[in-house]
C-alpha atoms as one frame of an Amber mdcrd trajectory, in Angstrom:
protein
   0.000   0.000   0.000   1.157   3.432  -0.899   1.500   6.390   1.534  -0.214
   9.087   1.187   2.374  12.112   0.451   3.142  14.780   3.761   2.634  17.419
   1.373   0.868  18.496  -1.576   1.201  21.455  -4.035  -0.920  24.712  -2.708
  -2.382  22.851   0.504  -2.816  25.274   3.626  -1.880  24.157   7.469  -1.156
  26.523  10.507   2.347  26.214  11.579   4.397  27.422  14.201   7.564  29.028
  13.340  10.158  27.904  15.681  13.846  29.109  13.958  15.566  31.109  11.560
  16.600  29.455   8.774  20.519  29.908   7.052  18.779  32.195   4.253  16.397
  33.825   6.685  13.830  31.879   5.860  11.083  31.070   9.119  11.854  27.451
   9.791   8.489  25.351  11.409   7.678  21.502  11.504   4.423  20.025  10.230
   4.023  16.056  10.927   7.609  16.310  12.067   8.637  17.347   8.623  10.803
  20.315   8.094   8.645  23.557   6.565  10.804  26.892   5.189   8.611  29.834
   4.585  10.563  32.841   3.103   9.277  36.065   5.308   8.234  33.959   8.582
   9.837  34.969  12.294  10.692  32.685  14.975   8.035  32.555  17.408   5.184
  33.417  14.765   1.758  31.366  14.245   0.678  31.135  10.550  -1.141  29.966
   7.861   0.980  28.131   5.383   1.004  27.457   1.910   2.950  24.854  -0.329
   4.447  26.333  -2.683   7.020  23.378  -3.826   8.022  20.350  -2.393  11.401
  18.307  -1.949  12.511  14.779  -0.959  12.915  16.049   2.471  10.973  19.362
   3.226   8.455  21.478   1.374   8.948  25.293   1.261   6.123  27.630   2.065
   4.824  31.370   1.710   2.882  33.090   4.353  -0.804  32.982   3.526  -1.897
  34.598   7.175  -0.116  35.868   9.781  -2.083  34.406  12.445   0.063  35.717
  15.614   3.105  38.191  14.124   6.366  38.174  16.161   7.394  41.380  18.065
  10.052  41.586  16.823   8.613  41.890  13.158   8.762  45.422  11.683   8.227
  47.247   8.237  10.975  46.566   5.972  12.359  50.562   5.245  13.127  49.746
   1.378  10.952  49.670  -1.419  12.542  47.072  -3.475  12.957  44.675  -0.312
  10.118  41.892  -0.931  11.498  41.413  -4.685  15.348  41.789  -4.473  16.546
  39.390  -2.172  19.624  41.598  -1.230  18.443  41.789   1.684  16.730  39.046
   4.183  15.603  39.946   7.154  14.696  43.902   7.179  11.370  42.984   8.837
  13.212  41.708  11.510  14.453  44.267  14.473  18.378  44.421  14.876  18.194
  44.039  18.042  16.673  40.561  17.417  18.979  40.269  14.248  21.720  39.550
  16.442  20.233  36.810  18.810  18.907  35.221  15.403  22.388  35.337  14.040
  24.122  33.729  17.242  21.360  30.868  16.575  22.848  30.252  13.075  25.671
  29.499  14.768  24.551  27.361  17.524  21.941  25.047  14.623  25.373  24.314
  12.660  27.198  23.185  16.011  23.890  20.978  16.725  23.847  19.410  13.176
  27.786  18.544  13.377  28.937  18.638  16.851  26.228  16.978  18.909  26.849
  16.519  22.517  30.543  18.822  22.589  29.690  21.723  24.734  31.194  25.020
  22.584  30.529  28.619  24.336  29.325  30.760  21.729  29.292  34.598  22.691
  26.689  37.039  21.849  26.816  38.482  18.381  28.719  41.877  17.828  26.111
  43.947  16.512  26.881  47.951  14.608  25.582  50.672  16.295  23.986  52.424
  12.883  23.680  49.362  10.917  22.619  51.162   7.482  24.592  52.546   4.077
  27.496  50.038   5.512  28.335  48.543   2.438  31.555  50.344   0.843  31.383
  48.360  -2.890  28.496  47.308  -5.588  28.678  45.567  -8.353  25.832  46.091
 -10.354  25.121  44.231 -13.722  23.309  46.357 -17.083  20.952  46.012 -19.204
  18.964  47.691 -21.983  15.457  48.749 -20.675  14.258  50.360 -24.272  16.756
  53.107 -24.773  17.647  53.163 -20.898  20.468  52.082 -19.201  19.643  49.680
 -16.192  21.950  48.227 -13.911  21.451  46.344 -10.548  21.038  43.301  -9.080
  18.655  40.123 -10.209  15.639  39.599  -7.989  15.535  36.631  -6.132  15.035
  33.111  -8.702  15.019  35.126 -11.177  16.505  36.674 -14.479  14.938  40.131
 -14.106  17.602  42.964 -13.546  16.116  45.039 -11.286  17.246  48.863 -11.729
  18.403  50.030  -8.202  18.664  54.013  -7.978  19.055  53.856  -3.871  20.140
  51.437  -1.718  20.131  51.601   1.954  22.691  48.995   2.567  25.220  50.919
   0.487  27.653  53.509   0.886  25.664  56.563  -1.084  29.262  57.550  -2.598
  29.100  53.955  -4.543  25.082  54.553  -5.605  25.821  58.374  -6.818  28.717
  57.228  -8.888  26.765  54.227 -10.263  23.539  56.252 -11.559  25.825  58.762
 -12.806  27.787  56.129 -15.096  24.174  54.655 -15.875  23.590  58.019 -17.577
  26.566  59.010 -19.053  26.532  54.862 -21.123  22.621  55.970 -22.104  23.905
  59.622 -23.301  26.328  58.227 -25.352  24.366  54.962 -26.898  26.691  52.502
 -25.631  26.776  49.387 -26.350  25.139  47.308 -23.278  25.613  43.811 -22.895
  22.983  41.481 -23.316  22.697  38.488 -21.508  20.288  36.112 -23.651  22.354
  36.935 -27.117  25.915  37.849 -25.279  26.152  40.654 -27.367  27.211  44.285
 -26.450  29.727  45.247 -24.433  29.792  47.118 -20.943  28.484  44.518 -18.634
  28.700  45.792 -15.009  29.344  48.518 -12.981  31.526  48.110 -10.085  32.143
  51.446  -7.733  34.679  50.888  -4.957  34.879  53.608  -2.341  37.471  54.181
   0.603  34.964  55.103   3.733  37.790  56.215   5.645  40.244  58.158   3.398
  37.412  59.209   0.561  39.008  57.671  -2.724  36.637  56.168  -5.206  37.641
  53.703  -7.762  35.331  52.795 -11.204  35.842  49.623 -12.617  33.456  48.969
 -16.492  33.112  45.073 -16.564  33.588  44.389 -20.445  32.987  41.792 -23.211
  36.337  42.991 -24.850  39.118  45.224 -25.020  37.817  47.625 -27.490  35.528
  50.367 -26.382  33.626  52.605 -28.865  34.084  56.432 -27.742  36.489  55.123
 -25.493  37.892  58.945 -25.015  34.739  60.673 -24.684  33.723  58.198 -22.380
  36.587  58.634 -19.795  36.369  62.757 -20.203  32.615  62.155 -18.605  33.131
  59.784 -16.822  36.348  61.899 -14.886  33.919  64.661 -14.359  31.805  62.798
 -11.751  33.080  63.133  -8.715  36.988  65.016  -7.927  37.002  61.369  -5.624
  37.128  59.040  -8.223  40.562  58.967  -8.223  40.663  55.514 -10.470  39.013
  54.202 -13.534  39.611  50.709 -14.337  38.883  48.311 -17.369  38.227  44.862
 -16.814  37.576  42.351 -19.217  35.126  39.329 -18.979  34.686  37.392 -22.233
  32.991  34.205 -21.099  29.059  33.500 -20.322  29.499  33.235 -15.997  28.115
  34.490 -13.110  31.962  35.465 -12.012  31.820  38.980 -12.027  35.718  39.550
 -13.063  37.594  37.940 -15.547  41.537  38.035 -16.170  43.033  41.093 -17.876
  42.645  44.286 -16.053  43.021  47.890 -17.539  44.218  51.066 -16.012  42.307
  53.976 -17.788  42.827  56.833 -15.981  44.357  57.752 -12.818  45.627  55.340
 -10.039  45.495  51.245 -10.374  44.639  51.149  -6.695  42.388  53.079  -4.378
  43.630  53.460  -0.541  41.481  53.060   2.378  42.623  52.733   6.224  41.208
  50.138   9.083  42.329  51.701  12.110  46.029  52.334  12.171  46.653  50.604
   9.211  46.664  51.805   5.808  46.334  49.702   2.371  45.808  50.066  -1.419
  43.493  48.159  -3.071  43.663  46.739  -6.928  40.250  46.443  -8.495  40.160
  42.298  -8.110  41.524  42.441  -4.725  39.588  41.244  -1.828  38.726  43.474
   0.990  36.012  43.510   3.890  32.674  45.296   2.504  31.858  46.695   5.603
  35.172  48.261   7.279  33.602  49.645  10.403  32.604  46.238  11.346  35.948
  45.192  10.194  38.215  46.321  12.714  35.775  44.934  15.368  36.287  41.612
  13.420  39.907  41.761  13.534  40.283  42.764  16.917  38.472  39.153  17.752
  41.002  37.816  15.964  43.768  39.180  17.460  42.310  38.518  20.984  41.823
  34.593  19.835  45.443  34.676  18.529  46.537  35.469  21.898  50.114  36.764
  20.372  52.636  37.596  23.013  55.283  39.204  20.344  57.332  35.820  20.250
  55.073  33.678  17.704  55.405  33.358  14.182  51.975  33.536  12.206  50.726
  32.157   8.724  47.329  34.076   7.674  45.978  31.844   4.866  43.849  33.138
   2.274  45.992  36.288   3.009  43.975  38.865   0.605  45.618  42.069   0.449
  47.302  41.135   3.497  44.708  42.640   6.080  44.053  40.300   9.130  48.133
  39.375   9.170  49.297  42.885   9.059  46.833  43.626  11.733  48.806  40.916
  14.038  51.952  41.877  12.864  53.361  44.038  15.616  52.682  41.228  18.285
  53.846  38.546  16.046  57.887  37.371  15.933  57.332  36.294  12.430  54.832
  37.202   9.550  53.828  34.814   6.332  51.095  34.666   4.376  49.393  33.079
   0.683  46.765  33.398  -1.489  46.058  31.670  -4.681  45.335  35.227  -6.286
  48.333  36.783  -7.482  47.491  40.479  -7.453  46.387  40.117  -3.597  49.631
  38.806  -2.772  51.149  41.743  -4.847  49.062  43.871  -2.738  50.167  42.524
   0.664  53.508  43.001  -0.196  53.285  46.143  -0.938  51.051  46.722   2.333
  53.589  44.811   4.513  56.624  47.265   2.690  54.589  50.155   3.340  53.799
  49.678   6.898  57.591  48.914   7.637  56.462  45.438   8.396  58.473  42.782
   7.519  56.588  39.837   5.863  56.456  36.276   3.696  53.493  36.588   1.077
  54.094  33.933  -1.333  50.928  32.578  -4.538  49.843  29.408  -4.205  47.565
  27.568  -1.796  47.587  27.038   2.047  47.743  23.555   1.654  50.364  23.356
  -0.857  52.735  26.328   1.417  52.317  24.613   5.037  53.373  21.471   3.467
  56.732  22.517   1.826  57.433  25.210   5.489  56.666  22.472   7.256  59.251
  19.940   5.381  61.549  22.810   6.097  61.367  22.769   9.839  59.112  25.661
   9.953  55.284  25.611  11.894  53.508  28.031  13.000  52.247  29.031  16.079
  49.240  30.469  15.360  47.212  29.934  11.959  45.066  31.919  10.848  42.046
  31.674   7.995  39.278  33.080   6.789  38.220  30.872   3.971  35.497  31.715
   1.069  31.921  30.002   1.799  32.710  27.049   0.511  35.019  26.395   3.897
  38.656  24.610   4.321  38.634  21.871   2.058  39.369  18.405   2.326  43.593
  18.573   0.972  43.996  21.724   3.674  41.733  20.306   7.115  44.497  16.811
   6.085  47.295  19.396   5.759  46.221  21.308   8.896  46.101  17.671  11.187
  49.369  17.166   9.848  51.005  20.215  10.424  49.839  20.793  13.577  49.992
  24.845  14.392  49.335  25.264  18.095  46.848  28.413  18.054  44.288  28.061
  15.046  41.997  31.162  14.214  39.500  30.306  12.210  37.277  32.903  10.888
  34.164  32.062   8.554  31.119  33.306   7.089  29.151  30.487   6.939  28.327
  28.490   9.758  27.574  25.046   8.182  31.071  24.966   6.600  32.536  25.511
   9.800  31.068  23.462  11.725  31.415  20.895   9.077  35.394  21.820   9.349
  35.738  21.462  12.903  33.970  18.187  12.992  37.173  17.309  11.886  39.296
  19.396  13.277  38.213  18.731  17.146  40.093  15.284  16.668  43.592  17.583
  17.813  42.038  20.844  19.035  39.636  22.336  21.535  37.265  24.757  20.858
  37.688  27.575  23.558  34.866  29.867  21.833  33.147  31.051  19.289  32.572
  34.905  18.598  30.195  35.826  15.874  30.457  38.989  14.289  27.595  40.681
  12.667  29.664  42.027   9.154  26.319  42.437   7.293  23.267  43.467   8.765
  19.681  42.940   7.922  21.176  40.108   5.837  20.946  36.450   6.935  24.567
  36.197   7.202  27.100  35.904   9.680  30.617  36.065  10.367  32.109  34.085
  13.448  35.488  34.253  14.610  36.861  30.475  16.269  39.643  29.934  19.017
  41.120  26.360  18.151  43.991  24.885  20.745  45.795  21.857  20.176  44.227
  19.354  22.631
């Protein structure tokens, strides 16, 4: 005899929302099955609706909001419900940041059971708006107008953004401004479905502490049309923008840069400060999005690191060189890698800069402990802060072997990490975990991890 299916396409049930989900989705349980409704609070009684079902849960949309949270509130942007940039605007910050510490706690549950980790309370902003100091907005050809923005959730719609209250305004003035100047001038817009035309995003960089601004046109190819008369308007924006850059992305991806980079006018790098520090920064290179919250993030790294001024230090994934140069003056020794060459370029320049002396070498963590560590040289203290995607299998083996005494991880996605130290608690202890709210009225979080070898 068959069983009759849990769920079925468009059926209605109250449910009780009882967590956040990873992509701030409400999470409830109906016949002990797993429910995700997109706009649902914790702690809120509704009226569900199927809207699709999977081998293992069904997702939802709110149909009533039977008993609303208080902690729900009235989303301030327009565009919220359909771009997706955001998740959880309706959400109070306040309650943001017990949410996000939850995140945390749900990944330990899934892959830790029964180890006891302390996990602090989340490190909130005190004006947690306009934060972000970078966009990269794609175009399109509305008619004869130039669009650019970002695609609305499941979707291929562009959806033109003209404000955005998660951005720095610098990077939204110089954006619509560009928009303008590539409609005044007919140029040649790329077109996603056929491939053809040419500028294909708009990236706008801007240096919250020290003002610079840096332009970077996403192309199909080398060759602009007007390429002059473009530049002279472009150069007339803002006396800020103190570096336009070409870079050119031939292939049909969702990666935003491709290879070959192009200085047009002014500097190739724009140079922004995180507390003390100074450091420039190349178009490709990687650098924090929200800098205030930055140097609160790297101040819970050095306080995990627990440097005393006679350890040496390996920062993996090294960037531009930030979170090692900001241990550097309680550190014996300095080294770093990253697989992307210009970053390392960067760091070394950061590191000569600073009058810090440093390593910084391309190639991957794995590959770079391996051949230090043949050569009689381990760390004391590690230190990562991997993309999404966490550790990987060849570095977590690496890492076992190696065995650095102090590891600082640092990672924006819980699952991965927890996933990672499933492993890695076979040689270390977790003293604590510190998350760090880098993007708020977004579902994600950033958590900082003190590792010692057991």
């Amino acid at each position: 005899m068959n069983e009759k299916p849990i769920f079925e396409e468009g059926q209605k049930f109250p449910l009780t929302i009882k967590r956040l989900g990873i992509n701030g989705e409400g999470i409830g349980y109906f016949k002990r099955n797993v429910v995700f409704v997109q706009g649902a609070l914790p702690g809120e009684e509704i009226t569900a609706q199927v809207t699709s079902i999977k081998r293992n849960f069904a997702e939802a949309r709110v149909l009533k909001l039977r008993k609303p949270s208080p902690h729900r509130q009235t989303p301030p942007c327009p565009i919220y419900e359909t771009c997706g940039g955001c998740q959880l605007q309706h959400m109070t910050y306040e309650q943001q940041l017990v949410e996000k510490r939850d995140l945390v706690v749900q990944a330990l549950e899934r892959y830790l059971k029964g180890v006891n980790v302390p996990v602090e309370h989340t490190i909130g902003m005190e004006d947690p708006w306009h934060y972000r100091n970078k966009s990269q907005f794609q175009t399109r050809l509305k008619g004869t107008k130039v669009i650019a923005g970002l695609f609305a959730e499941g979707s291929h719609q562009l959806l033109d953004i003209e404000q955005c209250i998660v951005q720095h305004p610098d990077t939204t003035v110089i954006t619509n401004a560009v928009k303008r100047i590539l409609e005044e001038l007919k140029m040649p817009i790329y077109d996603g479905k056929t491939m053809k035309g040419i500028i294909r995003t708009i990236v706008v960089r801007t240096g919250v502490e020290t003002g610079e601004i840096q332009l970077v046109l996403i192309t199909t190819r080398a060759k602009i049309p007007q390429k002059e008369l473009l530049l002279e308007k472009l150069k007339q924006i803002d006396i800020n923008l103190v570096s336009i850059v070409q870079n050119i992305n031939k292939e049909k991806t969702s990666l935003i840069f491709g290879d070959e980079t192009i200085t047009l006018y002014g500097k190739d790098t724009i140079h922004e400060k995180l507390g003390e520090l100074a450091f420039d920064l190349s178009a490709r290179a990687f650098f924090q999005l929200n800098p205030v919250q930055t140097v609160k993030l790297y101040d819970e790294i050095k306080r995990a690191a627990e440097l005393t001024g006679k350890e040496s230090v390996v920062d993996a994934y090294c960037g531009v060189g930030t979170i090692g140069l900001w241990l550097a003056d309680n550190a014996r020794e300095l080294r770093g890698m990253d697989i992307i060459h210009e970053s390392v370029v960067d760091a070394k320049s950061n590191a000569k800069k600073m009058g810090i002396t440093a390593k910084y070498v391309t190639g991957t963590a794995e590959k770079w402990l391996e051949t230090w560590s043949n050569e009689g040289f381990v760390p004391d203290v590690l230190t990562v802060d991997p993309p999404r995607t966490g550790l990987g299998d060849s570095l977590l083996k690496t890492i076992l072997k190696v065995k650095p005494k102090r590891f600082v991880y640092t990672s924006c996605n819980p699952s991965t990490l927890a996933k990672d130290l499933q492993q890695l608690t076979q040689i270390y202890r977790i003293e604590y975990i510190q998350p760090v709210d880098m993007f708020p009225q977004t579902a994600q979080v950033e958590a900082v991890t003190k590792l010692v070898l057991k």
